[in-house]
C-alpha positions in Angstrom: -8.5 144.4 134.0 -10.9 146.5 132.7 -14.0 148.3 134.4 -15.7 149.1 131.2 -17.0 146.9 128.7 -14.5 146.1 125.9 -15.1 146.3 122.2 -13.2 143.2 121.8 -13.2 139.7 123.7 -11.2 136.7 122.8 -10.7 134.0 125.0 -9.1 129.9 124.7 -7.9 127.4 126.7 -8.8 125.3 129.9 -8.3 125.3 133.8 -4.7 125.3 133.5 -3.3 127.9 131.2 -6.5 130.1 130.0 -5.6 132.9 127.9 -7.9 136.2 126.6 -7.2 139.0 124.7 -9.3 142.0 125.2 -9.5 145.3 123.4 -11.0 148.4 125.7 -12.5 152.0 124.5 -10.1 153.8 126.2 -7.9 154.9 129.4 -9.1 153.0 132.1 -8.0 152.6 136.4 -9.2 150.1 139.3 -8.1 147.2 141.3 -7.9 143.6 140.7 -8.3 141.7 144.4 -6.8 138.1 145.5 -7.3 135.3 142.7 -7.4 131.7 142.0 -4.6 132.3 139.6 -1.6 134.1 138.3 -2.2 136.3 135.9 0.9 137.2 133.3 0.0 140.1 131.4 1.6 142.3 128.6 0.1 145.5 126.5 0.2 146.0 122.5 0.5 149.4 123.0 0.2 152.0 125.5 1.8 152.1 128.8 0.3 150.8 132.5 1.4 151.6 135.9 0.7 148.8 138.1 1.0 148.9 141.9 1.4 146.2 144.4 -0.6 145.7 148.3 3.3 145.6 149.2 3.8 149.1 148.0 6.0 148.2 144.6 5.2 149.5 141.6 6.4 149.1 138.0 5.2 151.2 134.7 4.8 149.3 132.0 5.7 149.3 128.1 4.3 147.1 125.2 5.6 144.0 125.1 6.7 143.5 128.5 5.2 140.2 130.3 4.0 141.5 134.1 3.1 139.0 136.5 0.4 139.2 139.1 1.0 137.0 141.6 -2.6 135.3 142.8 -2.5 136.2 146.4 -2.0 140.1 145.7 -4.0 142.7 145.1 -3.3 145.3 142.6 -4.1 148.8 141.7 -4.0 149.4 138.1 -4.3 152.9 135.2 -3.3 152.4 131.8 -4.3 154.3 128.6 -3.7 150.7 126.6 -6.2 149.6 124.0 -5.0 146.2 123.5 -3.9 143.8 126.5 -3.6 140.2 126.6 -3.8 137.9 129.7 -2.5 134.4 130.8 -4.1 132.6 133.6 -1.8 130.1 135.4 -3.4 127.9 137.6 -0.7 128.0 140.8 -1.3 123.2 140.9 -0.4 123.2 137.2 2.7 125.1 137.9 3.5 123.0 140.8 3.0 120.3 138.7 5.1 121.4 136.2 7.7 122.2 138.7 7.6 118.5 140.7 8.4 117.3 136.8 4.9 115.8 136.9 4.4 114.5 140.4 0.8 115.1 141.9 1.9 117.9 144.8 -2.0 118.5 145.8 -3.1 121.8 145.5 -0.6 124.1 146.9 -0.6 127.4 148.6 -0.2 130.3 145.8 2.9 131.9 145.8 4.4 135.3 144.8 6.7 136.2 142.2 9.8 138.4 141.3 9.4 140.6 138.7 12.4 140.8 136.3 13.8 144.2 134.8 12.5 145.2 131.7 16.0 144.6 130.1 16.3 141.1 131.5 17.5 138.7 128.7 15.1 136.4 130.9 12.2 138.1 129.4 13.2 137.5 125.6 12.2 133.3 125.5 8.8 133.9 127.5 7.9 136.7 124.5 9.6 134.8 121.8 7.1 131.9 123.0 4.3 133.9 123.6 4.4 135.3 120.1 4.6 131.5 119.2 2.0 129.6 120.6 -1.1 132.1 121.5 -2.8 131.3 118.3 -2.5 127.9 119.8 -3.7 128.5 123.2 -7.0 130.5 121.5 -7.3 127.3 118.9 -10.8 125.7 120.3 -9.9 122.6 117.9 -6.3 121.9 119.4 -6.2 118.5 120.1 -6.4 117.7 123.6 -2.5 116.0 124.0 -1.8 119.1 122.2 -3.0 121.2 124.5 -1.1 119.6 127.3 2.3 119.6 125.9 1.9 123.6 124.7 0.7 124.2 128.4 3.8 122.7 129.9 6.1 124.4 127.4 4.1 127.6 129.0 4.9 126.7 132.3 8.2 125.6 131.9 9.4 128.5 130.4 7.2 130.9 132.9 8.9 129.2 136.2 12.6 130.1 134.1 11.7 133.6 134.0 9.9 134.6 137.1 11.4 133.3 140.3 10.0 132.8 143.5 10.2 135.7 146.3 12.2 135.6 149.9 8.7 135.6 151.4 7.4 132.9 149.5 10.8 130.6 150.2 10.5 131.3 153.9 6.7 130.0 153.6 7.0 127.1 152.1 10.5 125.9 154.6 7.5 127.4 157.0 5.1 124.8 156.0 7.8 122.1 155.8 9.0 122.3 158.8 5.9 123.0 161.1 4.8 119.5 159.0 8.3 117.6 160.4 7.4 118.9 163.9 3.5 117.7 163.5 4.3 113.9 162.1 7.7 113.2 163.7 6.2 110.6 165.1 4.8 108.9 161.8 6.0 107.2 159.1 7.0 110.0 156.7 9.5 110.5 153.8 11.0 113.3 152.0 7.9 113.2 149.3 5.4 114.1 152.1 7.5 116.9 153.0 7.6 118.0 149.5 4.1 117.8 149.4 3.4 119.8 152.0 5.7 123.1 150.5 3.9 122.5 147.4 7.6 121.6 146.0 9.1 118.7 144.0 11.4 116.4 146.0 13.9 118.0 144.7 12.7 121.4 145.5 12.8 120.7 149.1 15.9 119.2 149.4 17.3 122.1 147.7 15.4 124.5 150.0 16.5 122.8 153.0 20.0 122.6 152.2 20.6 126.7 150.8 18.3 127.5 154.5 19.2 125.2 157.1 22.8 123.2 155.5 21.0 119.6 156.4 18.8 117.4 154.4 15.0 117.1 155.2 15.6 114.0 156.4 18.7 114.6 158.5 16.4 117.4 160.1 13.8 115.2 160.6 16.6 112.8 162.7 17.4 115.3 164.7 13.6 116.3 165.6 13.3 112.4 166.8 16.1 112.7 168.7 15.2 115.1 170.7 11.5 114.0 170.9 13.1 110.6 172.6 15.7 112.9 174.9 12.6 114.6 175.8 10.5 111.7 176.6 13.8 109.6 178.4 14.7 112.2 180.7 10.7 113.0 181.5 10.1 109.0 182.2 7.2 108.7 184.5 7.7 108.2 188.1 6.1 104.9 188.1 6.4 102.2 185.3 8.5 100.7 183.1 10.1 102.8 179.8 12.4 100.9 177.5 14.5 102.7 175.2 13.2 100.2 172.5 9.9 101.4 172.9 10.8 105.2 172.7 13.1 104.9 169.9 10.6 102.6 168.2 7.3 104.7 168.8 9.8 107.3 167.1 10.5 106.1 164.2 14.1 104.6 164.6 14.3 100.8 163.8 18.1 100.2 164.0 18.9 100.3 167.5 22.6 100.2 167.0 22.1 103.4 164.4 20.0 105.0 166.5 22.1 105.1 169.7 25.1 106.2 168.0 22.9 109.1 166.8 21.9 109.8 169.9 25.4 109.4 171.5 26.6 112.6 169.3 23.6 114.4 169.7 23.7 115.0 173.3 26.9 113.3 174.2 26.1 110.1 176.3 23.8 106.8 175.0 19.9 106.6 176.0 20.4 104.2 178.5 22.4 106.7 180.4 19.8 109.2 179.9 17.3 106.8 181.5 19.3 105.9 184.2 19.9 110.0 185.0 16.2 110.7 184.9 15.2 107.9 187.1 14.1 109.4 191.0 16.8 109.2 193.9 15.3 107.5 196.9 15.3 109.9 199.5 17.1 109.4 202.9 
């Protein structure tokens, strides 16, 4: 955060929780653009003012963790001698979050900021105090390393939660993947992959956004992919509701006709029938 050279430079880590402590010469002001990673950061002393693209702005005490979210821009000015920084790679968190599951390499996402007086704040800078000596240690053994970074993480995700935006991007992402692969063979874990979410995750954001499951939405896409495709039959040649149902995904005939039946209130074969051409007089 700093423009000037600092008198002090301390850094320890790896790719997904990197930490450095930096001292500076005095009151300093710029910007800090778009970056790979979060950065959470707190002051020993002085005070900050820190502004967000979006317009919000927070002023800053010692000892309160800020988070700057990796795909906005800031504009800094503090008088603070002594800051530390956290860098959280946006995967590990996801990680962390999917309780281990390899979700790729998900889109970065932006963070509330708690009120300085939220009790949320106290176990990230209880822990903080606790294991930055750690994080700094160039000799921490390697299994170590991983369990203090997911204590990090754990306890980061508790306390910073996710903004509106970022929600409606990531049902944005999840949905636009249902309408893309309706047609393959796809199950909830693809979908989840492709919020950046545990499985979990998106069945939770699909139920507090849309009040179905992912995979009851993704029925109901089908469905109306085959109503689409039965009442649109080519003038010539022979379509089956087997083959429709089938190059949609649905197996179970019996299932899928019922489905269909209180979807748009009359079975596929009737469908077929209605959309075939009347011979003309």
């Amino acid at each position: 955060m700093a423009d000037q050279d600092p008198f002090e430079y301390v850094t320890g880590g790896d790719d997904d929780v990197m930490l450095r402590r930096i001292g500076t010469s005095g009151p300093q002001a710029g910007t800090i653009g778009p970056r790979p990673t979060h950065v959470l950061f707190w002051l020993a002393d002085g005070h900050a003012v820190v502004t967000a693209d979006s317009g919000d702005r927070w002023e800053v005490g010692p000892g309160r963790p800020l988070m700057l979210s990796a795909p906005v821009a800031y504009a800094f000015d503090t008088d603070a001698s002594r800051m530390t920084l956290l860098h959280l790679s946006p995967a590990f968190l996801a990680a962390v979050a999917a309780r281990g599951e390899d979700v790729g390499d998900p889109e970065p996402g932006e963070f509330v900021q708690p009120d300085a007086s939220d009790v949320r704040l106290e176990p990230l800078r209880t822990l903080l105090r606790e294991l930055t000596s750690q994080i700094l240690d160039p000799e921490l053994p390697d299994a170590e390393r991983r369990a203090v970074n997911r204590r990090v993480a754990r306890v980061v995700l508790s306390t910073f939660t996710r903004s509106r935006a970022d929600v409606e991007n990531r049902l944005r992402r999840a949905v636009r993947f249902v309408h893309d692969h309706a047609g393959d063979d796809i199950a909830v874990g693809d979908l989840a992959q492709a919020a950046g979410l545990s499985e979990r995750g998106v069945q939770d954001l699909f139920r507090r956004t849309l009040d179905v499951t992912p995979m009851r939405y993704l029925r109901e896409v089908r469905l109306d992919r085959v109503h689409l495709e039965l009442l649109a039959r080519p003038a010539r040649g022979v379509v089956t509701v087997r083959d429709v149902a089938g190059k949609w995904q649905f197996a179970h005939l019996g299932r899928f006709a019922a489905a269909y039946r209180e979807r748009f209130g009359e079975s596929p074969h009737e469908t077929l029938v209605r959309s075939e051409p009347r011979d003309r007089a």
